[in-house]
C-alpha positions in Angstrom: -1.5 74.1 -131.3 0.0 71.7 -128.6 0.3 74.3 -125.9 -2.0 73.3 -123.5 -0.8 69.6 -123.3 2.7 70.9 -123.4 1.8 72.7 -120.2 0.0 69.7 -118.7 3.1 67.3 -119.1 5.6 69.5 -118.4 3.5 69.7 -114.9 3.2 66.1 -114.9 7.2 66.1 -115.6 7.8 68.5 -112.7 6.6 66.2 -109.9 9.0 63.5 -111.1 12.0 65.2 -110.9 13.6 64.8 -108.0 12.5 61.4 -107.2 15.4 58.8 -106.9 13.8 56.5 -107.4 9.8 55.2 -108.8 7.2 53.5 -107.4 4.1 51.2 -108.6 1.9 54.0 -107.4 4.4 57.2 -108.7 4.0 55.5 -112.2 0.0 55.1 -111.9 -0.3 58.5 -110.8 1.9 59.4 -113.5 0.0 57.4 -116.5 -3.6 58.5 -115.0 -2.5 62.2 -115.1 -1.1 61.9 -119.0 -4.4 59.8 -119.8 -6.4 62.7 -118.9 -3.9 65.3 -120.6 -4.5 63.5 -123.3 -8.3 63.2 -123.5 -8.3 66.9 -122.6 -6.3 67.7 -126.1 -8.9 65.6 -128.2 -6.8 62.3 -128.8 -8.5 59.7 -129.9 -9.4 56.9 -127.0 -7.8 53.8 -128.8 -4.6 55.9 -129.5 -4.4 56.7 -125.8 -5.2 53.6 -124.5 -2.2 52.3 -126.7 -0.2 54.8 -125.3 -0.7 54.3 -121.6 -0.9 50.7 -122.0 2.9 51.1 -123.8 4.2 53.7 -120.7 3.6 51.9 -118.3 4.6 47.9 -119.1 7.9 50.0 -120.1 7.8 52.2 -117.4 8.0 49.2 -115.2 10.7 47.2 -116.9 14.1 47.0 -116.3 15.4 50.7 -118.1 13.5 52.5 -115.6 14.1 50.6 -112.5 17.5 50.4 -112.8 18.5 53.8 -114.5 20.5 56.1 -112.3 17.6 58.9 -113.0 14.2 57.1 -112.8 12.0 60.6 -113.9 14.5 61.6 -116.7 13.8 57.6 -118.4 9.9 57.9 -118.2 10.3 61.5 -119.9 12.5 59.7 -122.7 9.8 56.8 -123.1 7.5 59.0 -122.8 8.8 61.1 -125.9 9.6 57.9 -127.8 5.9 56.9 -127.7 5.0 60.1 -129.0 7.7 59.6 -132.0 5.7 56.4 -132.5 2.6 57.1 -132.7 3.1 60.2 -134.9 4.7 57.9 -137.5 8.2 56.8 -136.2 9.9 58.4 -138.9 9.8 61.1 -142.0 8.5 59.1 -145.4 9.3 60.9 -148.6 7.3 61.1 -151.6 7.7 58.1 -154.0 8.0 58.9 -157.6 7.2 56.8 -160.2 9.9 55.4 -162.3 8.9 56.8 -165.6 7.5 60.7 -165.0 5.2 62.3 -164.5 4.6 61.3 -160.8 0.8 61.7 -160.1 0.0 63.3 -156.6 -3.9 62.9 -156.1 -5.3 65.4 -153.1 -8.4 64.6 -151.4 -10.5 65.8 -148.1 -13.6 68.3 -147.3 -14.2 71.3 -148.0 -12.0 73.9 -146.2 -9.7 71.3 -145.1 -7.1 73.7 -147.5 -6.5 71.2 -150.1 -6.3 74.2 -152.9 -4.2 76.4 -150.4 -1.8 73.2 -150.1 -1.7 72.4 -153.4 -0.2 75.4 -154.4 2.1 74.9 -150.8 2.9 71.5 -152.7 3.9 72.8 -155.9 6.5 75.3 -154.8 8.3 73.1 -152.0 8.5 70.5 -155.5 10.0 73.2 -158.0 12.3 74.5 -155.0 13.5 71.0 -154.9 13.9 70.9 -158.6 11.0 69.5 -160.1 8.6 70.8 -162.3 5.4 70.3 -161.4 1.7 70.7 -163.1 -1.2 72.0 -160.7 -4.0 70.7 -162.3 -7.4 72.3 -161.7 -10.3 69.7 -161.1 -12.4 71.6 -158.2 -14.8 72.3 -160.8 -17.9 72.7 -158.1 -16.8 75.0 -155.6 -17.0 78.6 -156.8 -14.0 80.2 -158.1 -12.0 77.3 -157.1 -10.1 77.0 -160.0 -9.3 80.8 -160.1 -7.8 80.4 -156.8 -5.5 77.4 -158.0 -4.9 79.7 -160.8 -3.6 82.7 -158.4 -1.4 80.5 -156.4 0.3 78.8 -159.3 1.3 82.2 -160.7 3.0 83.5 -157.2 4.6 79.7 -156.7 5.7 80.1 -160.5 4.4 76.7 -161.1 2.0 76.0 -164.7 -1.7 75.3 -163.7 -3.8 73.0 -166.1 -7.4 74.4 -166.0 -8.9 73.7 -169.4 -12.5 74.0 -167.6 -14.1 77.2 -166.0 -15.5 75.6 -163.2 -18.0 76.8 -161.0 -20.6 73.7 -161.8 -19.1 73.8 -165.2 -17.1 70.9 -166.4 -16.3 66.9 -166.2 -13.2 66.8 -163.6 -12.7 62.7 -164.6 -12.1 64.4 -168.3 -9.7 67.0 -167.6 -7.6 64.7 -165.1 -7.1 62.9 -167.9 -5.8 65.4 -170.1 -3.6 66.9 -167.6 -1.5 63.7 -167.7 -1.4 63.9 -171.3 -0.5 67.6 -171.1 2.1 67.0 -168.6 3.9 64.8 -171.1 3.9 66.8 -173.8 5.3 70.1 -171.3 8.0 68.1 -169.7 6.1 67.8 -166.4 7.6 65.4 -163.5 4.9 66.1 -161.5 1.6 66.5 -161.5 -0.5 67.7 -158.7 -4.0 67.2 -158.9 -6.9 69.4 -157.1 -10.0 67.7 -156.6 -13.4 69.0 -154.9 -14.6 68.5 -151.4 -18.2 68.9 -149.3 -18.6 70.1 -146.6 -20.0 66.5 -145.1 -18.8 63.1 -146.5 -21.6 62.1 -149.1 -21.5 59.2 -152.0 -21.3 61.3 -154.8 -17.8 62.9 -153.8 -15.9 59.7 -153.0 -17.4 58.4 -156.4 -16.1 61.2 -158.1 -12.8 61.4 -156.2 -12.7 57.1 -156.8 -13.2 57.9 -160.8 -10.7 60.6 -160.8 -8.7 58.1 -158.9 -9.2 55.2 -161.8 -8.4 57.7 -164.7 -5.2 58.9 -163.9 -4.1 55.8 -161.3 -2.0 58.3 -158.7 1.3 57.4 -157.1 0.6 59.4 -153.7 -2.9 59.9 -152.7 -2.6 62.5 -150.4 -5.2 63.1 -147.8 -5.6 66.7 -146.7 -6.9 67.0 -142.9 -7.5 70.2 -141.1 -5.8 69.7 -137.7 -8.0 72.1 -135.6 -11.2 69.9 -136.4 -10.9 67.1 -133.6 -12.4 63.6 -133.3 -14.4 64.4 -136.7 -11.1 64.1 -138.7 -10.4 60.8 -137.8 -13.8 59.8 -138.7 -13.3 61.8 -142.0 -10.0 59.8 -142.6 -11.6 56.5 -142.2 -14.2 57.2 -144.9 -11.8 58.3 -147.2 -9.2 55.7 -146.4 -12.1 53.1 -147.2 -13.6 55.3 -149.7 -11.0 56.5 -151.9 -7.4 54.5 -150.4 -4.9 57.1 -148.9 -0.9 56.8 -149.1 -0.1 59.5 -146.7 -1.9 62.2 -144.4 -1.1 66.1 -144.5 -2.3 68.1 -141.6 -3.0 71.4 -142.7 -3.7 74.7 -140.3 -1.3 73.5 -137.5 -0.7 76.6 -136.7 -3.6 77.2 -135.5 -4.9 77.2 -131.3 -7.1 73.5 -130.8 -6.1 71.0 -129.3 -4.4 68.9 -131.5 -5.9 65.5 -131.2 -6.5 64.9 -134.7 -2.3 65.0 -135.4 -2.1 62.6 -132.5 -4.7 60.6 -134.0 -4.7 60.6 -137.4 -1.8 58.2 -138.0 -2.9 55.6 -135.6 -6.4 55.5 -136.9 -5.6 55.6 -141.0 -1.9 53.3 -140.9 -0.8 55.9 -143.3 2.4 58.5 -142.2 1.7 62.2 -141.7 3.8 63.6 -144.8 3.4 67.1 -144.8 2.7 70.0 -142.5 0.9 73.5 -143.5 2.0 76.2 -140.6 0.4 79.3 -141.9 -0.8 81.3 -144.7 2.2 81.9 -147.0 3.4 79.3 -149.7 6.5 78.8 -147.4 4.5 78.1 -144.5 5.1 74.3 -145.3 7.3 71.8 -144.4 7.9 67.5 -144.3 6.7 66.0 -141.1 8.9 64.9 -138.7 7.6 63.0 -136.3 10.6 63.2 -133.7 11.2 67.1 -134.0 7.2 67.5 -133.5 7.1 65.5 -130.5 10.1 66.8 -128.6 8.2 70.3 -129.5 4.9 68.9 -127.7 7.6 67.9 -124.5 9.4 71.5 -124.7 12.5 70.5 -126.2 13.2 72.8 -128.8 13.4 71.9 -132.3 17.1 72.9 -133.2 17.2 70.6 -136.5 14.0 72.4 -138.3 15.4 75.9 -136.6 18.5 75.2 -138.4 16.8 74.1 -141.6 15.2 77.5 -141.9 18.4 79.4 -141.0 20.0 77.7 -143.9 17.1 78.3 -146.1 16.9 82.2 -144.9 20.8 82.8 -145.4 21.5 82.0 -148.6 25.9 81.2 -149.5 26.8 84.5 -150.3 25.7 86.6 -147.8 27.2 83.5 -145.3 30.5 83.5 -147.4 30.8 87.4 -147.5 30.4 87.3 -142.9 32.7 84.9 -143.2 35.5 86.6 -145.7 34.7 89.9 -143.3 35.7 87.8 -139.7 38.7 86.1 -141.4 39.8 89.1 -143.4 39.5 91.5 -139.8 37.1 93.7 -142.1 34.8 95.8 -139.9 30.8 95.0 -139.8 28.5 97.7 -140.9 25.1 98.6 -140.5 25.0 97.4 -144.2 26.0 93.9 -142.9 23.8 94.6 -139.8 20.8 95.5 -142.4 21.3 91.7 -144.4 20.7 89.8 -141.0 17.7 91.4 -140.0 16.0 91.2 -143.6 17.4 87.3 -143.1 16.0 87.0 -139.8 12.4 87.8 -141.0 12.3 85.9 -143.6 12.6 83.1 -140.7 8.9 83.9 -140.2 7.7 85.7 -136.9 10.3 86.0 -134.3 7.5 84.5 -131.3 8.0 81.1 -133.4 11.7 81.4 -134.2 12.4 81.4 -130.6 10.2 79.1 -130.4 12.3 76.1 -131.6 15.0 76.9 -129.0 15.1 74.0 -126.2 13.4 75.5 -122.7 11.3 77.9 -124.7 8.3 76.4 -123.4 8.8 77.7 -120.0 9.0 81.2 -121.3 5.4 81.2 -123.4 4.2 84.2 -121.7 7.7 86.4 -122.8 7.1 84.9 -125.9 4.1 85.7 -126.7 4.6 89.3 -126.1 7.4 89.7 -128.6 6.2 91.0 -132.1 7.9 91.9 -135.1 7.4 95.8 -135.8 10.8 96.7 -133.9 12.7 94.7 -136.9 10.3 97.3 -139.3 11.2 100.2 -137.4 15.0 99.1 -137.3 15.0 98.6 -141.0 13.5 101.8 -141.4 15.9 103.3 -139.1 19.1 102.0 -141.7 17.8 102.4 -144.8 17.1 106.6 -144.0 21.2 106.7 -144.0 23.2 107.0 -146.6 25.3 104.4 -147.6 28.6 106.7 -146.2 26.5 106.6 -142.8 25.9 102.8 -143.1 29.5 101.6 -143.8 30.6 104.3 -140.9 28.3 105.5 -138.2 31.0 107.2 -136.6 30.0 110.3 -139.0 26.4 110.5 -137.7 26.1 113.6 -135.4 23.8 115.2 -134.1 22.1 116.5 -137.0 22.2 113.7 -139.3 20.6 111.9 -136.4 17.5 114.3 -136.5 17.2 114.1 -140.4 17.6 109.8 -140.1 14.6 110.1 -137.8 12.5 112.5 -139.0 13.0 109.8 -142.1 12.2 106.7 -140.3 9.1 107.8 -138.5 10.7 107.6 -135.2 12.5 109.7 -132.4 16.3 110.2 -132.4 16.1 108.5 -129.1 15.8 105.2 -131.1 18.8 106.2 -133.8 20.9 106.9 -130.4 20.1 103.4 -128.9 20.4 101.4 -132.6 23.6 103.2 -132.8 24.9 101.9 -129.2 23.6 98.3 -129.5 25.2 98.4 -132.9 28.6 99.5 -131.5 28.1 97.1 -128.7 27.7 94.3 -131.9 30.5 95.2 -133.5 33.0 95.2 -130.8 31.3 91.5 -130.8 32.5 90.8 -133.5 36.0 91.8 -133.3 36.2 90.0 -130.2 34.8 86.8 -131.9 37.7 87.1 -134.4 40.3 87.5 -131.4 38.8 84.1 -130.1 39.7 82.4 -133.3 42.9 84.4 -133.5 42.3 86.6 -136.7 43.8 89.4 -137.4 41.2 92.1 -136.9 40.4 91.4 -133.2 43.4 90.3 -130.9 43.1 90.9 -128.0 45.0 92.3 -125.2 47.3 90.5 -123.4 46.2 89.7 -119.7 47.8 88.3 -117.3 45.3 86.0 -114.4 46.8 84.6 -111.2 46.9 80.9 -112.1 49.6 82.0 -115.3 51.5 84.9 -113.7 54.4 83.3 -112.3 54.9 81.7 -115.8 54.9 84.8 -117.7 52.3 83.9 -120.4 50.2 86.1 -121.7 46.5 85.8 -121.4 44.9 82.6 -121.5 42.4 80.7 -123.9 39.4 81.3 -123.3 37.2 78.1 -121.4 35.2 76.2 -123.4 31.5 77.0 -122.6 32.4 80.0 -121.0 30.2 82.1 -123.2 31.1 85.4 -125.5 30.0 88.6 -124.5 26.5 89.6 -125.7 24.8 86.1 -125.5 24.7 83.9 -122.2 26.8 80.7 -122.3 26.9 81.0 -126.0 26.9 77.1 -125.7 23.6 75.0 -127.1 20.9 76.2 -125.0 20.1 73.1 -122.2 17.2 72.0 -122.0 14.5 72.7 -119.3 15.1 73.7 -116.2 18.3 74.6 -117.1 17.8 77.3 -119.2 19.1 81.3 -118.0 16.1 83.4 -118.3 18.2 86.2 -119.2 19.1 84.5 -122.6 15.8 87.1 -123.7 17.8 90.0 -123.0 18.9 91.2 -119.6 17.5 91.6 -116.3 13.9 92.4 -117.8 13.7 89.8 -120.1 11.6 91.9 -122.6 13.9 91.7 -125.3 15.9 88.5 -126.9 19.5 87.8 -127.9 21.0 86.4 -131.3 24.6 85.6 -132.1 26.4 88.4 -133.7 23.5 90.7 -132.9 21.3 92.7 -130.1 18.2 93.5 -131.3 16.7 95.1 -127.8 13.5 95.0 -126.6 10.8 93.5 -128.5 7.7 94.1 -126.3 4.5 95.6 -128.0 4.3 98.4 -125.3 8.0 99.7 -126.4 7.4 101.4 -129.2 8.2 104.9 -127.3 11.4 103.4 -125.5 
């Protein structure tokens, strides 16, 4: 969503580098050229006036003027406005003291309150709550059948006494759900209420009265981040209308340009909470407001990258790698097979490599990476037999023609899985002889520096990389990043520790 004024301040960035030292006029140019950047991506005027007016009384001051690198401090302030006006900091949901907690949505129609709901309700229960959807869209058609479907694939209990469609009081079965909720054991409840597609009177009184009857701890304002200037308008009404707690932007994965995050916050008072980043249930996370602005500035965002990684790897596949390296066991395509499945589950690669710092200088590789060589990998691995997986060495010629005649591809693609793979696990063993394990020393060498002294080999330097992924260090950030971190001299294809997947390019399906 923030591509295009990534691209314009990372322009604006450019010019400053270099300069030892700022002027009056170098600032000016500087603020007028991230006013308009800022316009240009739909921010509201009094947040950018606040913004500029911030940049460059600081800008000015003393921690620019006498910092050793003048461009590098007005990039930080820069980013520490952004922080600001985003929220400064992550708020968590407040529970109430004695359960349930009441979670009260409210915005238009098509903002994705029902889609969010259900998001809602699963990040809850895999955080080990038990929450209640309850079902009082009782206008818009099949609304409640919806709320219905996406309770039953988040595994989460959906309260929907009435049929909907124009059918129903939603006041009267908010106010069962609570009772519901404490006769189930409920600590949550999450509660769906209708939207138009225009504010009008009679949806904030009905939202108000649904509001009196079950008196929410968190009401939750749903905002669809592609709409513009016309959200923060929507957010006032309901902020005066109804009373909001917190803001969830919904559809930030989508391609406007992302004014109404940059707004929203300033204009309500209330934090952004929540984020909805696709289609799937899992497409949601909390809102940081520090990772999302040194995303805007191209930084990476190695914390939420992380975050996933954990979530994606779960302990025992983690602890098994691990028992393999220290027990100098050999990795398999079996092994091989887990990472990729774990990879995916990442969500699309484009976005994975995405979060890496100095990404945003490589948008255009990026974007031409999709995910159907992971498929045709997978497919690849699982047309072996588990003898073949746990020892390739056995797969001639023949096998080779049967594994691809039962993938769907051509043995030129089993010959060059099986060489990356050989290449990956020689890897490995060399990664063991780094920490000096017992399935990978290696050879003793002897360099010019240690020959006279008779030792044998040396450590290797720290930062000086492991074979099969450049510098092998945390990637640095912008513009020192190595373009061949994507995988060789083309850069069509991407590197990942322990693993070379190749080229990922749309137009190498016949490579």
């Amino acid at each position: 969503m923030f591509d295009t004024l990534s691209d314009r301040l990372s322009g604006i960035f450019t010019k400053l580098r270099g300069k030892g030292k700022l002027t009056d006029a170098d600032i000016d140019a500087t603020a007028r050229e991230i006013r308009l950047a800022l316009l240009e991506a739909d921010v509201a005027l009094p947040v950018v006036k606040g913004f500029i007016g911030s940049l460059k009384e600081r800008a000015r001051g003393a921690e620019v003027s006498q910092a050793l690198n003048p461009a590098q401090q007005v990039i930080k302030i820069v980013h520490e406005e952004l922080v600001k006006i985003l929220g400064g900091e992550a708020r968590r949901l407040q529970f109430a003291k004695q359960p349930p907690t009441v979670i009260m949505l409210a915005g238009l129609q098509g903002a994705g309150k029902t889609t969010l709901a259900g998001k809602l309700a699963r990040h809850l229960k895999a955080h080990g709550h038990q929450p209640l959807l309850v079902a009082c869209d009782l206008q818009r058609p099949n609304a409640v059948n919806q709320l219905q479907v996406l309770g039953e694939r988040a595994g989460v209990e959906v309260y929907a006494p009435a049929a909907g469609n124009g059918v129903g009081d939603p006041v009267e079965v908010a106010r069962g759900a609570i009772a519901h909720a404490v006769r189930a054991a409920r600590d949550i409840v999450i509660v769906d209420t209708a939207g138009r597609l225009g504010i009008d009177l009679e949806m904030m009184a009905q939202a108000a009265a649904i509001r009196d009857a079950v008196n929410p701890d968190e009401t939750l304002f749903v905002v669809d981040a592609m709409v513009g200037q016309d959200a923060v308008a929507t957010a006032e009404a309901f902020r005066d209308g109804v009373g909001i707690s917190g803001v969830v932007l919904s559809k930030l994965d989508g391609d406007a340009r992302g004014g109404a995050a940059l707004s929203v916050r300033h204009v309500t008072g209330q934090p952004i909470m929540f984020a909805s980043t696709g289609e799937k249930l899992e497409d949601f996370d909390v809102f940081h407001p520090e990772r999302m602005a040194s995303r805007i500035l191209g930084m990476g965002d190695m914390l939420t990258l992380i975050e996933q990684a954990e979530q994606a790897f779960d302990s025992d596949q983690k602890e098994k790698m691990a028992a393999k390296l220290l027990g100098g066991e050999q990795f398999t395509l079996e092994d091989f097979l887990d990472q990729l499945i774990s990879v995916r589950k990442m969500g699309p690669i484009a976005n994975v490599l995405g979060m890496l710092p100095g990404m945003g200088q490589m948008k255009d590789q990026l974007a031409e990476l999709d995910d159907s060589h992971f498929d045709r990998v997978t497919a690849i691995i699982r047309s072996m037999t588990p003898t073949e997986r746990s020892n390739p060495k056995i797969i001639n010629g023949s096998r080779r023609v049967r594994i691809a005649n039962g993938s769907g591809v051509t043995v030129m693609d089993v010959n060059q899985l099986l060489n990356r793979f050989t290449q990956a696990q020689k890897m490995m063993k060399q990664m063991g002889g780094m920490m000096g394990l017992p399935g990978g020393r290696r050879k003793a060498t002897k360099s010019p520096k240690n020959k006279r002294k008779g030792k044998a080999g040396s450590r290797p330097r720290a930062g000086g990389g492991m074979p099969g992924f450049p510098g092998a260090g945390m990637p640095q950030l912008p513009p020192g990043l190595d373009p061949n971190a994507l995988g060789g001299a083309e850069g069509g294809g991407f590197t990942l520790p322990k693993l070379d997947f190749g080229k990922l390019g749309k137009g190498d399906k016949d490579k």
